[in-house]
C-alpha positions as CSV (number, residue, x, y, z in Angstrom):
1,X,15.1,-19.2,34.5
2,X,12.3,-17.3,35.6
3,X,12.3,-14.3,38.2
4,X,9.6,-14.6,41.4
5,X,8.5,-10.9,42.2
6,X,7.1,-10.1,46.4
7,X,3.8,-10.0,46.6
8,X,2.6,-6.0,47.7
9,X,1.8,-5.5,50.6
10,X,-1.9,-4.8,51.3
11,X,-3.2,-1.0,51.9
12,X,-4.7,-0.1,54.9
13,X,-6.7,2.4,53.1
14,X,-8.5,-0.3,51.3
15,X,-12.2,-1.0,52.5
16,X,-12.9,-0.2,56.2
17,X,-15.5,-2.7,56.8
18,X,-15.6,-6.2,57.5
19,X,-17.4,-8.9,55.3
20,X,-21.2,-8.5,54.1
21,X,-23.6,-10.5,56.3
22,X,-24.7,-14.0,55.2
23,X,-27.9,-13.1,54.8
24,X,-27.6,-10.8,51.8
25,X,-27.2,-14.0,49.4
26,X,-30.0,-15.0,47.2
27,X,-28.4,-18.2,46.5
28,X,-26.9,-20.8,48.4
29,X,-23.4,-19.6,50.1
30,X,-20.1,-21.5,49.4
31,X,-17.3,-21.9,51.5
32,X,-14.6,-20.3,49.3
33,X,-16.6,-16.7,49.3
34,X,-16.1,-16.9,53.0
35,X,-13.1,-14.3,55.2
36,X,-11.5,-16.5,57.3
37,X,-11.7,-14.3,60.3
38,X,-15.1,-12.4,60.2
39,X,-16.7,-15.9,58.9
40,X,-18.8,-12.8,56.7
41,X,-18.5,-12.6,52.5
42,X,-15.3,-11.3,51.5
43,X,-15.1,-7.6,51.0
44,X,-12.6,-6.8,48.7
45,X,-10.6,-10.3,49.5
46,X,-6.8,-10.8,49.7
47,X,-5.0,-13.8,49.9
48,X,-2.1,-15.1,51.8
49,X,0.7,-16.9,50.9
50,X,-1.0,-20.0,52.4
51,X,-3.8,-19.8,50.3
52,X,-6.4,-19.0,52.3
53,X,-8.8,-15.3,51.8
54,X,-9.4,-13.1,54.1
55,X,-11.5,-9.2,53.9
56,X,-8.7,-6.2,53.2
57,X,-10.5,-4.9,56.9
58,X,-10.0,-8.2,58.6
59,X,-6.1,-8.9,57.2
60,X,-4.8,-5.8,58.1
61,X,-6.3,-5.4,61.5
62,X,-5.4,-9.0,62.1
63,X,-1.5,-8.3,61.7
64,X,-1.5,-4.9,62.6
65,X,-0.5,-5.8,66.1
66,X,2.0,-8.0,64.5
67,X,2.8,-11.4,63.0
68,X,-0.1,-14.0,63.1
69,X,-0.4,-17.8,63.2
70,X,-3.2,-18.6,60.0
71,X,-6.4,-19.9,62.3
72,X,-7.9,-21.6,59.0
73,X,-4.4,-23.5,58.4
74,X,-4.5,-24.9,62.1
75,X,-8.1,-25.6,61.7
76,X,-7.1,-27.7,58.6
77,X,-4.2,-29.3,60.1
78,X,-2.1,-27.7,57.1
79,X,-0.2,-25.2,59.4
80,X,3.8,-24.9,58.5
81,X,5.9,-22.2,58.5
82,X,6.6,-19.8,57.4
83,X,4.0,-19.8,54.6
84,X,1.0,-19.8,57.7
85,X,2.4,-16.3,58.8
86,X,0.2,-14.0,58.2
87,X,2.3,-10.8,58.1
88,X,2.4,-7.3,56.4
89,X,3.8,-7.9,53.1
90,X,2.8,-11.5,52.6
91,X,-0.7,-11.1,50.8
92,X,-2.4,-9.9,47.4
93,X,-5.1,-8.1,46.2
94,X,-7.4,-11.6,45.1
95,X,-9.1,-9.7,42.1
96,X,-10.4,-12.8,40.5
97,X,-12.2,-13.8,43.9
98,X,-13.4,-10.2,44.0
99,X,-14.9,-10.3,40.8
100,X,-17.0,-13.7,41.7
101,X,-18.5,-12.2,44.5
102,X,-19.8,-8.8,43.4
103,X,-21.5,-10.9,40.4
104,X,-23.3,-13.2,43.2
105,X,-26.9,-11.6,43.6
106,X,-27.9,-9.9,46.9
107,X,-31.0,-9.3,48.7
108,X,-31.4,-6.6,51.3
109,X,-31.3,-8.1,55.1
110,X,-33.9,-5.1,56.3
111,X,-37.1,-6.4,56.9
112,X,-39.9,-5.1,54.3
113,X,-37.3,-4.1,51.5
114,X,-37.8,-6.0,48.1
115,X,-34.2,-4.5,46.5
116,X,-32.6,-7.2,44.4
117,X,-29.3,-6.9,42.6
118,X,-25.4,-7.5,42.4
119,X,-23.4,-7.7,45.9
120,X,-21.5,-5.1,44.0
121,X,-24.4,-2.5,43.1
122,X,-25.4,-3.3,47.3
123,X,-22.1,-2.3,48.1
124,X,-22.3,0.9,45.7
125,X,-26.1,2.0,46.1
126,X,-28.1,0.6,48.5
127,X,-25.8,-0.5,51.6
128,X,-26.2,2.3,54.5
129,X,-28.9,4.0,52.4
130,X,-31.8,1.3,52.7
131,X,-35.1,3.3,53.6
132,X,-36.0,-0.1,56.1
133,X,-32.8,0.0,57.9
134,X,-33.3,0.1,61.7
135,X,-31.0,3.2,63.1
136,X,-31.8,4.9,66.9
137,X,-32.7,7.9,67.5
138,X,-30.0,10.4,68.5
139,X,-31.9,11.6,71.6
140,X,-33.9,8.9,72.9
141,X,-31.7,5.9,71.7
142,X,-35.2,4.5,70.3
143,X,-34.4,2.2,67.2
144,X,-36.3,3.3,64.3
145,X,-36.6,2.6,60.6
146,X,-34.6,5.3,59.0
147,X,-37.6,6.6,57.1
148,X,-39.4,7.4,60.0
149,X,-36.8,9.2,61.9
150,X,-37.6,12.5,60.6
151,X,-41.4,12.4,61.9
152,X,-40.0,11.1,65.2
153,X,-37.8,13.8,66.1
154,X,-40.7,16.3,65.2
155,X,-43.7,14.8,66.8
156,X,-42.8,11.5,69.0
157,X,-39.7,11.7,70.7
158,X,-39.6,12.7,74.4
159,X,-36.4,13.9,74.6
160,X,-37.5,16.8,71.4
161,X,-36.4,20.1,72.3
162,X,-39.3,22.7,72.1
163,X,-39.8,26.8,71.9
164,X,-41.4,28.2,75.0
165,X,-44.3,30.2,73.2
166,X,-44.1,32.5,76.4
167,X,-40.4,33.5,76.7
168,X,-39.7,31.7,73.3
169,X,-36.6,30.0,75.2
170,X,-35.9,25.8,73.9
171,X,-36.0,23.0,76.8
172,X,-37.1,19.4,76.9
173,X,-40.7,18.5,75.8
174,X,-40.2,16.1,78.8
175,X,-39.7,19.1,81.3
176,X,-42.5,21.5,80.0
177,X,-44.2,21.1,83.3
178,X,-40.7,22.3,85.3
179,X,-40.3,25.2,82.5
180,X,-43.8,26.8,83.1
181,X,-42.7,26.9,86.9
182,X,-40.0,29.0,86.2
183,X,-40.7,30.7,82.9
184,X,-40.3,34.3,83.2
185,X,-43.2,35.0,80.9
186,X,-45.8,32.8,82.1
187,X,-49.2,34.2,82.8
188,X,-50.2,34.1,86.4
189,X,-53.7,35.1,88.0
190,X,-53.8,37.7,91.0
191,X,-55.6,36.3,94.2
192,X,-56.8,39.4,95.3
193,X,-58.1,41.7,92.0
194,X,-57.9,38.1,90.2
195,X,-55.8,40.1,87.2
196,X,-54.9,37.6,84.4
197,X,-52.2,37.7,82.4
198,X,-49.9,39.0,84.6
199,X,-45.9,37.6,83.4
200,X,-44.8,35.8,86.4
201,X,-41.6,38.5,86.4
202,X,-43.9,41.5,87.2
203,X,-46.3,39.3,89.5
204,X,-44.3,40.6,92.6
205,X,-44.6,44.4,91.8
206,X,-48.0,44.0,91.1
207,X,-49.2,42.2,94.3
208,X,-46.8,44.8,96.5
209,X,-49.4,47.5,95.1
210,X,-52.7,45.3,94.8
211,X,-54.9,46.5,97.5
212,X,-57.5,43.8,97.3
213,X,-54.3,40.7,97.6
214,X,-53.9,39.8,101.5
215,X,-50.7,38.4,103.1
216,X,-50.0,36.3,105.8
217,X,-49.5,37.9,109.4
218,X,-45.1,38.6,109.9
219,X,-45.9,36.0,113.1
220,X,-47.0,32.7,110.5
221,X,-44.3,31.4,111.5
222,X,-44.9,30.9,115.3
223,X,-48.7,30.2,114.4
224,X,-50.6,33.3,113.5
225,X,-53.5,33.0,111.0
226,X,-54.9,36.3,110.4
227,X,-53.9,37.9,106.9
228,X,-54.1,41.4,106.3
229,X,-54.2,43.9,103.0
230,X,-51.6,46.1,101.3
231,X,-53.7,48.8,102.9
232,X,-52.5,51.1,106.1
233,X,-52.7,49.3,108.8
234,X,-55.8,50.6,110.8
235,X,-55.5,50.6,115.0
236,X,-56.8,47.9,115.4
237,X,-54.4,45.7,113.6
238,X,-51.6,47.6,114.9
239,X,-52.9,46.6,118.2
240,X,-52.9,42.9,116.9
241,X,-49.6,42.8,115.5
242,X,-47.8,44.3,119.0
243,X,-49.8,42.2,121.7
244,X,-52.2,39.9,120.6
245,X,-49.6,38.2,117.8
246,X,-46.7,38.5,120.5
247,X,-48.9,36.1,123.2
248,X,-49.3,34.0,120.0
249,X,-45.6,34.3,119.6
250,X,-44.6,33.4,122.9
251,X,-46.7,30.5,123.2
252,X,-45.8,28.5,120.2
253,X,-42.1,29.4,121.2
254,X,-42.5,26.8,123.5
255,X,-42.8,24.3,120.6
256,X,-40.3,25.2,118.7
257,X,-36.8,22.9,118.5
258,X,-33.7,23.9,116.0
259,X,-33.4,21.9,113.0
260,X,-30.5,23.3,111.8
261,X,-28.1,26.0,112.3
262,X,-29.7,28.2,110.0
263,X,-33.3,28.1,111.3
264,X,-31.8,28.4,114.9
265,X,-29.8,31.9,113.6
266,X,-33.3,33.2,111.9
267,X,-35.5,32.3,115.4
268,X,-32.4,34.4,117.2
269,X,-33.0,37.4,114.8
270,X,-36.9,37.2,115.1
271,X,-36.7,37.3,118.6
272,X,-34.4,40.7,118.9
273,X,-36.7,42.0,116.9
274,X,-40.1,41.3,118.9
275,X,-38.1,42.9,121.7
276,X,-37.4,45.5,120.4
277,X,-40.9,46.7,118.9
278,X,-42.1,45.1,122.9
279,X,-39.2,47.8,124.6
280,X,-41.4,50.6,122.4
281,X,-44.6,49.8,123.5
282,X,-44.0,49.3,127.2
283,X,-42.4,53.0,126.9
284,X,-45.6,54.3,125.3
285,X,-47.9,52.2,128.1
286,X,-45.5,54.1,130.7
287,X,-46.4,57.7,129.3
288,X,-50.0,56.3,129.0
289,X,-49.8,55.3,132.6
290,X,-50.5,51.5,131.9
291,X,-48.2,49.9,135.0
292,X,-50.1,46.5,135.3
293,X,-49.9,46.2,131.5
294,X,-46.3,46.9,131.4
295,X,-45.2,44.2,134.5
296,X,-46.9,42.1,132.5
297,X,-44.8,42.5,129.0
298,X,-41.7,43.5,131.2
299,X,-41.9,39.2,132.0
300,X,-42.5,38.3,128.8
301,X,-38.9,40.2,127.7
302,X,-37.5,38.3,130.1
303,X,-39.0,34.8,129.4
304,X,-37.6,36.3,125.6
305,X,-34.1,37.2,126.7
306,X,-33.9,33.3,128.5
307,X,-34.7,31.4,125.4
308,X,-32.4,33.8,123.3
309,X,-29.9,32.6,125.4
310,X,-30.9,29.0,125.1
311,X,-30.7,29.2,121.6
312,X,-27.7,31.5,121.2
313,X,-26.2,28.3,123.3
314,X,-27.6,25.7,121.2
315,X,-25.7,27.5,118.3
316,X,-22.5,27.3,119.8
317,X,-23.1,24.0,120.1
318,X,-23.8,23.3,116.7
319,X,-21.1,25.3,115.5
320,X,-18.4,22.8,117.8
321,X,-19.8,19.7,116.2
322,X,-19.6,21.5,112.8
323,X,-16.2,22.1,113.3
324,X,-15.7,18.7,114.4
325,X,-17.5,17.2,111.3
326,X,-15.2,18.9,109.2
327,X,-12.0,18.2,110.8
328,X,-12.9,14.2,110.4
329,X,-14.0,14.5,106.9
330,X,-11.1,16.5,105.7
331,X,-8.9,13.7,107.2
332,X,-10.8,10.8,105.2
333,X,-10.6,12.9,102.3
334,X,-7.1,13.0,102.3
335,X,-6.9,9.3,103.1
336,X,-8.9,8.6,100.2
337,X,-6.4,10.9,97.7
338,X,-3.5,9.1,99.6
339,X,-5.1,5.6,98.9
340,X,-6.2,6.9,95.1
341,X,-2.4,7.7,94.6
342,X,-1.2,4.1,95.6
343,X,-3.6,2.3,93.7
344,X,-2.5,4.5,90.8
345,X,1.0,3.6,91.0
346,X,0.2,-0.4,91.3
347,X,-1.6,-0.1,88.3
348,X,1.6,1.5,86.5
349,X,3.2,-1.2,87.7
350,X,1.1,-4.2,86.7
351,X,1.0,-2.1,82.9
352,X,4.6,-1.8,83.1
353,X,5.0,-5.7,83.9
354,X,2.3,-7.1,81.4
355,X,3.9,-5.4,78.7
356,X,8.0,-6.7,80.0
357,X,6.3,-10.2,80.1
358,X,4.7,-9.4,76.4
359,X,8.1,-8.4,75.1
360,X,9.5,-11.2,76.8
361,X,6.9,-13.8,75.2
362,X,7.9,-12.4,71.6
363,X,11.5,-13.4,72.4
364,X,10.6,-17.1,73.0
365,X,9.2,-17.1,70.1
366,X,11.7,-16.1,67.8
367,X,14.4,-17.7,70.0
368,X,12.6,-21.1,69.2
369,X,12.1,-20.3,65.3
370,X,15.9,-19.8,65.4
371,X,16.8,-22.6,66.9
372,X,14.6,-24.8,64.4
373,X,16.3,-23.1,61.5
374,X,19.8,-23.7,63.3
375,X,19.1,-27.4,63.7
376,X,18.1,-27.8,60.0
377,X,20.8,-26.1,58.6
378,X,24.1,-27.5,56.7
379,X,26.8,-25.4,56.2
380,X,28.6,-27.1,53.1
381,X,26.6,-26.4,50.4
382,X,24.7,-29.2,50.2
383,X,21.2,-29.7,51.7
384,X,18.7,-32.3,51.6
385,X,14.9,-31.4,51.7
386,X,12.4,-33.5,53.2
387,X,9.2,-33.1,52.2
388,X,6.1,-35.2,54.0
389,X,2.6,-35.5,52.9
390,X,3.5,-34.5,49.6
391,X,-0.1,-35.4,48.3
392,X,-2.0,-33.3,50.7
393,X,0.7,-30.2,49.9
394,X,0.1,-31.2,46.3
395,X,-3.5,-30.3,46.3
396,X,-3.3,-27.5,48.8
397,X,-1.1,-26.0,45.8
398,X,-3.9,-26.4,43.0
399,X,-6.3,-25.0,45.2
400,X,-4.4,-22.2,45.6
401,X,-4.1,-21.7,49.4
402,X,-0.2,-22.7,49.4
403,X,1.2,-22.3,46.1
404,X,4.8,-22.1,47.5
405,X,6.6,-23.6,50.2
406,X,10.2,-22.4,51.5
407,X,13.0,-24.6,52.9
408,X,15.4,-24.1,56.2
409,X,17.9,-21.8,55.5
410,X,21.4,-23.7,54.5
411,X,25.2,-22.2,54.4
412,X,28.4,-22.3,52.2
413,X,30.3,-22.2,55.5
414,X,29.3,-21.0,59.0
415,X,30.6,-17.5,58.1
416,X,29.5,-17.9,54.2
417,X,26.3,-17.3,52.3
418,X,23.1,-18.1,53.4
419,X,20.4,-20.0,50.9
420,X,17.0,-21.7,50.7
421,X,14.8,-23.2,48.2
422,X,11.3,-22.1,46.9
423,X,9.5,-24.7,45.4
424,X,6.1,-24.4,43.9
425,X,4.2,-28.1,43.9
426,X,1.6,-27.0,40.9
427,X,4.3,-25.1,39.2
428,X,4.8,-21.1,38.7
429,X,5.2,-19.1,35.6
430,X,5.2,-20.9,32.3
431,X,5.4,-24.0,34.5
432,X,1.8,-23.4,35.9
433,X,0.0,-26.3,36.1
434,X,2.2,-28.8,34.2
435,X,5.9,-28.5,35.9
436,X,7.3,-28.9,39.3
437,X,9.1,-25.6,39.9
438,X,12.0,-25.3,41.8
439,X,14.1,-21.4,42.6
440,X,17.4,-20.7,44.7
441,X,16.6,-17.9,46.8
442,X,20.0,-15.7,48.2
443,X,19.1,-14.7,51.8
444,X,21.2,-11.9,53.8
445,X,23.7,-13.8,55.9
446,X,25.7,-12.5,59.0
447,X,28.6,-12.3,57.0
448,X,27.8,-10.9,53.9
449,X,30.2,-8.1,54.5
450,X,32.6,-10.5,54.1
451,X,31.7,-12.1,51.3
452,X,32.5,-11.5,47.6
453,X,29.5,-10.5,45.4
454,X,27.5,-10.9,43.7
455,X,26.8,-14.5,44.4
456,X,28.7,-16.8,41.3
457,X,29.0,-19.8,42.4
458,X,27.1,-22.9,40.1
459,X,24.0,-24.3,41.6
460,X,22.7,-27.8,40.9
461,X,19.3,-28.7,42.2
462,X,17.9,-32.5,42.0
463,X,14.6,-34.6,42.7
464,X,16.3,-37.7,44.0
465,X,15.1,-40.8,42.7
466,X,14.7,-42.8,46.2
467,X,15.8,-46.0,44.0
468,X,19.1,-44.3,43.2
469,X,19.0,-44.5,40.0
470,X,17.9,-42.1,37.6
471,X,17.6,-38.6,39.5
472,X,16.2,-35.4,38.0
473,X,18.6,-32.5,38.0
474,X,19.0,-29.1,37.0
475,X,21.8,-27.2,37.1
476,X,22.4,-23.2,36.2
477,X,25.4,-20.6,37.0
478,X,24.1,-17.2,38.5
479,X,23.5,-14.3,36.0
480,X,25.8,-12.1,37.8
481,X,23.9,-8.7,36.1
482,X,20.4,-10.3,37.8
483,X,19.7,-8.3,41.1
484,X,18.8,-12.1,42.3
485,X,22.4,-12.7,43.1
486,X,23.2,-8.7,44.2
487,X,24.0,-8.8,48.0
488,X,20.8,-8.6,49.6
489,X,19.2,-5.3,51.2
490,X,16.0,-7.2,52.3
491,X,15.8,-10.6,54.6
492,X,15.6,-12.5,50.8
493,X,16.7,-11.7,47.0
494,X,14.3,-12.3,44.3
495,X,13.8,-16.0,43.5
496,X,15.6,-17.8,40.7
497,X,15.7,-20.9,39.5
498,X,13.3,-23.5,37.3
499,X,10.0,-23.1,36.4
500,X,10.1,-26.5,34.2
501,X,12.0,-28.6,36.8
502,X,10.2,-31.7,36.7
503,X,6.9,-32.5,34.3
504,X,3.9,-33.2,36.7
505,X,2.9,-36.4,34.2
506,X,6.3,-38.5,35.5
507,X,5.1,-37.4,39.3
508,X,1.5,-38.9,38.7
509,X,2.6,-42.3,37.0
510,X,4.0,-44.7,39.3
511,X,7.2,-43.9,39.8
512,X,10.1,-44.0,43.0
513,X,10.7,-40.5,43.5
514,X,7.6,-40.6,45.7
515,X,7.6,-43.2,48.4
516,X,5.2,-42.8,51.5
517,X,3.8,-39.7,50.3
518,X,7.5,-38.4,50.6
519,X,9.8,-36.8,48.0
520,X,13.5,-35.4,48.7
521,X,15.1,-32.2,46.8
522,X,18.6,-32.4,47.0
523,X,20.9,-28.6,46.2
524,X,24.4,-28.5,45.9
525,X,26.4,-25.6,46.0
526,X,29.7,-25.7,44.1
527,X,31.6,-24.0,46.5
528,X,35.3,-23.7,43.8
529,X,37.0,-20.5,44.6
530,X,35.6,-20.1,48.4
C-alpha cells in the first residue's frame, strides 16, 4: 500500500508577471509551453490536478477571488469535477515544464536588438533592461527608446524644467515666455533716460525719480492725452490739470456706462475728488474776483453732483440684484449637495445588493454540488463506480492533465463514516505507467464524533468483470498506526490503497471489463462490529 501526499499549495510570492510574449521564440511555439489563461509562455508553470499549466501569476490571481471552473477543460469538453477546480491548494510547482522552457532560445521582441540566448538568461539579464525598449517619458508621456531618454529630458522635451539665469528660479521650458513677464530680475529699458539693465523690481523706483520718463495725464481715463514729466508741475499745466482736463472730464462723462460694480464705485470716487479740487479753485477765482468764471464751474458741480447721484443709484441697484444672485445660487447649491447625498446612498445600496445577490449565487452553487453528491451516495458500505469514456480519461491521464479522478462520497450508515475512491487511470507510485491504481480515501463525516477511531474496518475494492465472471479484487485491513485512518482534521485523510491494482496489459487486450468505453469499480466496506 502506498500513501498519496497533497499537493502544496502554490506561493503568491512566486513570479509577479504573467507569461513571456510569443514573440520571444526563435523557434516554432508548441501548444504545451502555452498558460492557459494569459495564452503567453509559461512563467514559472504550475499544474493543476486536471492536468492542465498555467503561469504561478496567472493561477493565483485566477483563484484568488475564489474557486474556478478550468476554461481549458471546458474548452476540451474534459470538464468533471472536482478535479477541474482550480483552487488554492490543488496545483504544483511543474519543474520539469519549467526546465523545458528556459532551455527554448529567445530573441528580444524590441525592434533593432540582435540579443540571442536562453528564455532563462532573458528572464535573468536582458528582460526590462533592453537598450531598444520603448518606455515614455515621465513628463511628456512621449514614448522613447530607453537609450535616448536621458538626452530627451536634457535637450528635447517640452515639459523640461529650466533655471531662470536672471532670478535663477526653475519653471517650465514651455512657459519661459510667461516667466520673463514676471521675473523679478529681468532687465527692462527706461522710456524716458532709455537706462538698460534695470531688474524689473527696481523699475518702479527708478521711473518715480526719472525726470526725462513722462506719464499719462490723472484724467486718461475720461480721455485726456497729454503726458507730463516727473518734473514740478509749471503753471501752465496746473492750469491744465484744474480746467482744461475737467471740460475734458465732463464731456466724456457723458459716455461713460457702468460695467460692473467695481468700475461704477471707482467713477463715484473720481468724481468727489474733481469736486473737491473744483470747490478750491472757484474759492481762489472768488478772491481773484473771477464771478463769470465761477457761475460757470459752480454748473459744472452741479451737472457733477447729478450724475454722482445717478451712479450712486445705479449701485444700489446692482447691489439688490447681487443679493438676489446669491440668494438663488446658494439655494441650487444646496439642492445639488441634497441631490449628491441621495445618489450617494442609492449607490450604497445597489453595492450592498450586488454583493447579497453574489453571496446568494455562491450558495446555489454549492447547494447543487451537494445535492449531486447526495444523490450518488450509498450508505451501506458498498458503492458502485461508473466510469464513461474510459478511453478519452485514459489518455488525459498519460498526458498528464488528469492523473487522478475522485468518486462521490459513499457512507457506512447515514450517521457513519464517510469514504471515496481515488483512482489513477496511468497508475501512481511504483504503479506508474504499468498498473491501474486504486486508494480508499477517509473523508470527515458529520458524525465522526460519534464514531470509533481510527477507522478498522476491512476494505475490498474490485474491477468488475461486466461478464461476471472472473473479477479483479483487492482487499487490505487499515493500518490502524497510519494517520490515513486517524479521524480526519482536513475535508480528506491521506490516500491509501493499491498502486498495483490491475496490470494495464489485461486492460489493452481484449477483454470484458471494458464495454462501451465503460468500466465499473465496485468497494465494499465490511461493516462487522458497527
Amino acid at each position: 500500500m502506498a500513501a498519496q501526499e497533497p499537493s502544496p499549495p502554490p506561493s503568491s510570492l512566486e513570479g509577479n508577471k504573467p507569461g513571456f510574449p510569443k514573440k520571444i521564440l526563435a523557434n516554432k511555439l508548441q501548444d504545451k509551453h502555452l498558460c492557459n489563461i494569459c495564452l503567453k509562455i509559461l512563467r514559472r508553470p504550475f499544474q493543476a490536478q486536471c492536468g492542465h499549466r498555467f503561469c504561478s501569476y496567472c493561477f493565483n490571481k485566477a483563484v484568488s477571488s475564489g474557486p474556478q471552473k478550468c476554461s481549458a477543460c471546458i474548452k476540451e469538453d474534459i470538464f468533471e469535477e472536482p478535479t477541474s477546480i482550480l483552487k488554492k491548494g490543488c496545483a504544483f510547482p511543474d519543474n520539469a515544464a519549467k526546465r523545458e522552457v528556459e532551455a527554448l532560445e529567445a530573441v528580444c521582441i524590441n525592434e533593432e536588438c540582435s540579443w540571442t540566448g536562453t528564455i532563462k538568461e532573458y528572464e535573468a539579464n536582458h528582460e526590462g533592461r533592453c537598450d531598444f525598449r520603448i518606455l515614455p517619458c515621465r513628463s511628456c508621456k512621449e514614448l522613447l527608446r530607453a537609450n535616448e531618454l536621458e538626452r530627451h529630458n536634457e535637450r528635447e522635451c517640452p515639459e523640461r524644467t529650466l533655471n531662470c539665469k536672471y532670478c535663477k528660479e526653475p519653471f517650465h521650458f514651455k512657459n519661459i515666455k510667461a516667466h520673463d513677464e514676471i521675473c523679478p530680475k529681468y532687465p527692462m529699458i527706461c522710456e524716458g533716460c532709455a537706462k538698460k539693465k534695470i531688474p524689473r523690481e527696481k523699475y518702479v523706483d527708478h521711473i518715480k525719480l526719472c525726470t526725462k520718463f513722462r506719464t499719462p495725464c490723472r484724467f486718461h481715463v475720461v480721455g485726456c492725452d497729454m503726458t507730463v514729466g516727473n518734473l514740478t508741475f509749471s503753471p501752465s499745466i496746473r492750469l491744465h490739470i484744474n480746467f482744461g482736463s475737467t471740460n475734458v472730464f465732463l464731456v466724456n462723462l457723458e459716455s461713460l456706462q457702468p460695467q460692473s460694480l467695481e468700475l461704477a464705485g471707482h467713477k463715484i470716487h473720481e468724481l468727489h475728488q474733481s469736486l473737491r479740487e473744483l470747490e478750491v479753485k472757484m474759492g481762489q477765482l472768488s478772491g481773484a474776483g473771477a464771478p463769470v468764471q465761477g457761475a460757470c464751474l459752480s454748473r459744472h458741480c452741479q451737472e457733477l453732483e447729478l450724475k454722482v447721484s445717478t451712479f450712486e443709484n445705479i449701485v444700489c441697484v446692482l447691489n439688490r440684484e447681487m443679493e438676489r444672485s446669491a440668494t438663488t445660487m446658494e439655494a441650487y447649491n444646496r439642492q445639488h449637495r441634497l441631490d449628491q447625498d441621495k445618489i450617494e446612498i442609492l449607490n450604497n445600496k445597489v453595492r450592498q445588493l450586488e454583493r447579497t445577490v453574489g453571496l446568494r449565487d455562491l450558495s446555489i452553487v454549492e447547494m447543487e454540488a451537494k445535492m449531486r453528491d447526495m444523490s450518488a451516495a450509498t450508505y451501506d458500505g458498498v458503492f458502485v463506480w461508473k466510469i464513461s469514456d474510459f478511453s478519452k480519461k485514459r489518455q488525459d491521464a498519460v498526458a498528464g492533465r488528469a492523473p487522478a479522478m475522485f468518486s462521490p462520497a459513499f457512507y457506512t450508515n447515514k450517521y457513519g463514516y464517510k469514504m471515496c475512491l481515488r483512482i489513477y487511470l496511468n497508475g501512481d507510485g511504483t504503479g506508474r505507467g504499468t498498473h491501474l491504481s486504486l486508494f480508499f480515501v477517509v473523508m470527515r463525516g458529520h458524525s465522526d464524533a460519534l464514531l470509533k477511531w481510527p477507522f478498522n474496518q476491512k476494505v475490498t475494492l474490485m474491477l468488475l468483470d461486466q461478464n461476471n465472471r472472473e473479477h479483479i479484487i483487492d482487499a487490505f485491513r487499515p493500518d490502524i498506526s497510519s494517520s490515513s485512518f486517524q479521524r480526519p482534521v482536513s475535508d480528506m485523510n491521506i490516500a491509501s490503497g493499491c498502486p498495483l491494482f490491475c496490470p494495464l496489459s489485461k486492460l489493452d487486450t481484449k477483454n470484458s471489463y471494458i464495454r462501451d468505453d465503460t468500466i465499473f469499480i465496485k468497494a465494499i466496506v465490511d461493516l462487522t462490529g458497527l
